[in-house]
C-alpha positions in Angstrom: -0.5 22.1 -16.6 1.5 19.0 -15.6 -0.6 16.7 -12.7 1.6 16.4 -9.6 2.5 13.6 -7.5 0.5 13.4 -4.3 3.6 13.2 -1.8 1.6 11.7 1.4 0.0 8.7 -1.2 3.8 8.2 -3.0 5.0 7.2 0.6 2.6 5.0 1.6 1.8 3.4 -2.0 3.7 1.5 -4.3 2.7 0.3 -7.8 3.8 -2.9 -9.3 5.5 -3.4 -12.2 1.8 -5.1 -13.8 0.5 -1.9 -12.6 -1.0 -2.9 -8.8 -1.7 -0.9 -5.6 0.4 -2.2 -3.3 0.2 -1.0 0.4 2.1 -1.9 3.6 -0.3 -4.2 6.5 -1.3 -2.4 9.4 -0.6 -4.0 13.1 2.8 -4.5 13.1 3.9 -1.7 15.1 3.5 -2.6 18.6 1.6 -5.5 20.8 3.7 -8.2 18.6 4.0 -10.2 21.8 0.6 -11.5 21.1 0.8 -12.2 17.3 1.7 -15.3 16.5 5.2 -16.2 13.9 3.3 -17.2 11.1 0.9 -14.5 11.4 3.6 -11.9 11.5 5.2 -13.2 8.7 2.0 -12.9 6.8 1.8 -9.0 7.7 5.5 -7.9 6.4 4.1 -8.4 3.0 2.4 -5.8 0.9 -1.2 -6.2 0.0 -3.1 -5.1 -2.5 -5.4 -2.3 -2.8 -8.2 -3.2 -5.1 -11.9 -1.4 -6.7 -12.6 1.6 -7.1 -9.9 3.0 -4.2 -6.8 1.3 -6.1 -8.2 3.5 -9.2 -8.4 6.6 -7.0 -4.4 6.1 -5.2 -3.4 5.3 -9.2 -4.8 9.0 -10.0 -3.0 10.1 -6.8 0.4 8.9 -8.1 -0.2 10.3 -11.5 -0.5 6.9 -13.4 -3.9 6.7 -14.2 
């Protein structure tokens, strides 16, 4: 039988094109008033998810 994407993980992961876990910074939904430029700059990129979970979200997306 064919492995299935897991939908939830496929939204809030993306994979790289050298094959890393990429996920969106948390704390930029509200309270921004407080956060300084450079810092909020900083959390718009992606980071990477790395060990043993960045295997586990790969497995999730059907690439490992």
């Amino acid at each position: 039988m064919k492995q299935k994407t897991h939908k939830s993980a496929a939204r809030r992961f993306k994979l790289s094109a050298k094959g890393k876990v990429l996920h969106r910074s948390n704390g930029l939904r509200h309270l921004r008033n407080n956060k300084q430029n450079k810092q909020i700059r900083g959390l718009k990129q992606m980071k990477e998810v790395t060990g043993i979970m960045g295997t586990k979200i790969k497995k999730l997306l059907g690439k490992a």
